[in-house]
N, C-alpha and C positions, 0 to 999 in steps of 0.2 A: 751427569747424573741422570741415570733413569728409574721411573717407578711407573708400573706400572696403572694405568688407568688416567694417569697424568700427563696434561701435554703442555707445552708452551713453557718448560721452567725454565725459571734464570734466577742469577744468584740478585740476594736482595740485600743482606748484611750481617755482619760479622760479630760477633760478641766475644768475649773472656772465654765462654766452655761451647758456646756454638754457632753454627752459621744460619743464615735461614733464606731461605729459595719462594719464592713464589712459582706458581703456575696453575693451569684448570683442572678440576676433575669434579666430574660430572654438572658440567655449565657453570663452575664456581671458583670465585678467585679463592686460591687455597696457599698457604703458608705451609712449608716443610721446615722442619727443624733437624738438622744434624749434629752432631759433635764436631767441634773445632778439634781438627786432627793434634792441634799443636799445646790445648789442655791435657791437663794431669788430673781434672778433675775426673772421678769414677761414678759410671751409673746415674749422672745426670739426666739425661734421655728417658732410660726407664722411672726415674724417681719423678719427673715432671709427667710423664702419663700416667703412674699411678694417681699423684693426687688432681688431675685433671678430669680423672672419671668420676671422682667424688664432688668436686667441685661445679661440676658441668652438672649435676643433680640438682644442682642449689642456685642451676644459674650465675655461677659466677666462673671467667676465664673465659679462653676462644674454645668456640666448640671442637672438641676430638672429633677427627675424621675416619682417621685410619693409624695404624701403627705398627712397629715392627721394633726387634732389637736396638735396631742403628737410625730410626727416625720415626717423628711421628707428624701427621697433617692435619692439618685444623685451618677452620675458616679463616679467613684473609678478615684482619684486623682492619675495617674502615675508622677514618676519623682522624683526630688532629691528639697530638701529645697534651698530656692535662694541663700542661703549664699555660697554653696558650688558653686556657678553662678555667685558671684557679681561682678565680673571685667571684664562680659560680655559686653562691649556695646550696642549688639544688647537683649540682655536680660532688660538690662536698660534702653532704649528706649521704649520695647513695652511694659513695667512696665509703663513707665511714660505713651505712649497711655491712655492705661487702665486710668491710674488717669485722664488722661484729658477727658477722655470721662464722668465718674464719675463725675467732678464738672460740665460738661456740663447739666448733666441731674441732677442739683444741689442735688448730694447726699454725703456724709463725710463717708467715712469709719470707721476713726477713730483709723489705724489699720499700719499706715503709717510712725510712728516715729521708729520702732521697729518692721519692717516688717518680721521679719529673717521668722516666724513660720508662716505666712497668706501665702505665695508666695513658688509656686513650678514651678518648670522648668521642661521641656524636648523638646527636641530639637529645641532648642533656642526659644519656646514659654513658656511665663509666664503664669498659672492661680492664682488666686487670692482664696483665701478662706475666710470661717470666715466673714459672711455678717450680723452677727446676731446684732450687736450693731450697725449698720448702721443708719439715719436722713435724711431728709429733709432738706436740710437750702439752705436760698440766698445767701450762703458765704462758699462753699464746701472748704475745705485745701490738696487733695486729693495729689495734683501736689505740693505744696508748704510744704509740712509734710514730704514725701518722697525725695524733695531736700535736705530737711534739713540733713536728714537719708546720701544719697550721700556726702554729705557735709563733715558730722561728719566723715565717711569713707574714704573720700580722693579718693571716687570714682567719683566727678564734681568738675571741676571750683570753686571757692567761689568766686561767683558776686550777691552779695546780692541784688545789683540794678536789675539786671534782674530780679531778683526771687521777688522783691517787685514789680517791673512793674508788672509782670504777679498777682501778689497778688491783687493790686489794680484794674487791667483792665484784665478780665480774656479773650482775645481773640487768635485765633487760631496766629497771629502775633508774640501776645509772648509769647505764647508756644513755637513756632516754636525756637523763642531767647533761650529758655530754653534747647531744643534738643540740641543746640549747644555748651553746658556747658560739657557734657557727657564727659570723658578725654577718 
């Protein structure tokens, strides 16, 4: 593989719909993302750079570098998988930010039941990855997918009332309710 501006790549790992390469471009360790040749899945690549541009506004996701049809480059994800984080509080909290900001700008990740491999930590900041299956919808689950995940962990509260308030009435109120779950 070559791209221009980039030196040093090598292949990094494999996914379901892609693969992804590290190497430098412009003194910075950079992540390339491609299409796994051997997916059926269509327009992943472009669907993960669109809402990457939106997302990267709000501070949430690896920063977009550069992009093209067949790939896109973004900053080299430092840090440890969230699982090795998850009894963080404040790791937990700004996870759930992020999702609330997410259903705000009514977008579903879809990525939230089984977050362990999307979420990276370092120093008690979460990024997010993984935005290629990402939608549109009037009914985001972004905040209420990821309690579920805390739930099932015995990392919150189980006050299902809360978590259905905020399901039905998604306002900054009971979010806030929902912060206060976090054990």
């Amino acid at each position: 593989m070559k791209i221009q501006g980039v030196k040093n790549i090598k292949f990094f790992a494999k996914g379901k719909r892609a693969h992804i390469y590290t190497g430098t471009y412009k003194n910075q360790k950079v992540a390339i993302k491609t299409k796994n040749p051997k997916s059926l899945a269509k327009n992943r690549i472009q669907n993960e750079i669109k809402f990457l541009k939106t997302l990267n506004k709000h501070k949430i996701g690896p920063k977009l570098i550069k992009h093209n049809k067949n790939y896109f480059i973004y900053k080299f994800i430092e840090g440890k998988q969230y699982i090795e984080n998850k009894n963080n509080k404040k790791v937990i909290k700004n996870i759930l930010k992020q999702c609330r900001t997410l259903d705000k700008l009514k977008i579903n990740k879809l990525e939230f039941t089984r977050p362990i491999k999307h979420i990276f930590v370092k120093n008690n900041k979460a990024t997010l990855i993984d935005f290629e299956r990402c939608y549109k919808t009037d009914n985001p689950k972004n905040v209420t997918q990821f309690c579920q995940f805390l739930i099932s962990n015995k990392l919150m509260k189980k006050d299902l009332k809360t978590i259905k308030t905020y399901k039905e009435k998604q306002t900054d109120k009971n979010f806030k309710e929902i912060l206060k779950l976090v054990s």
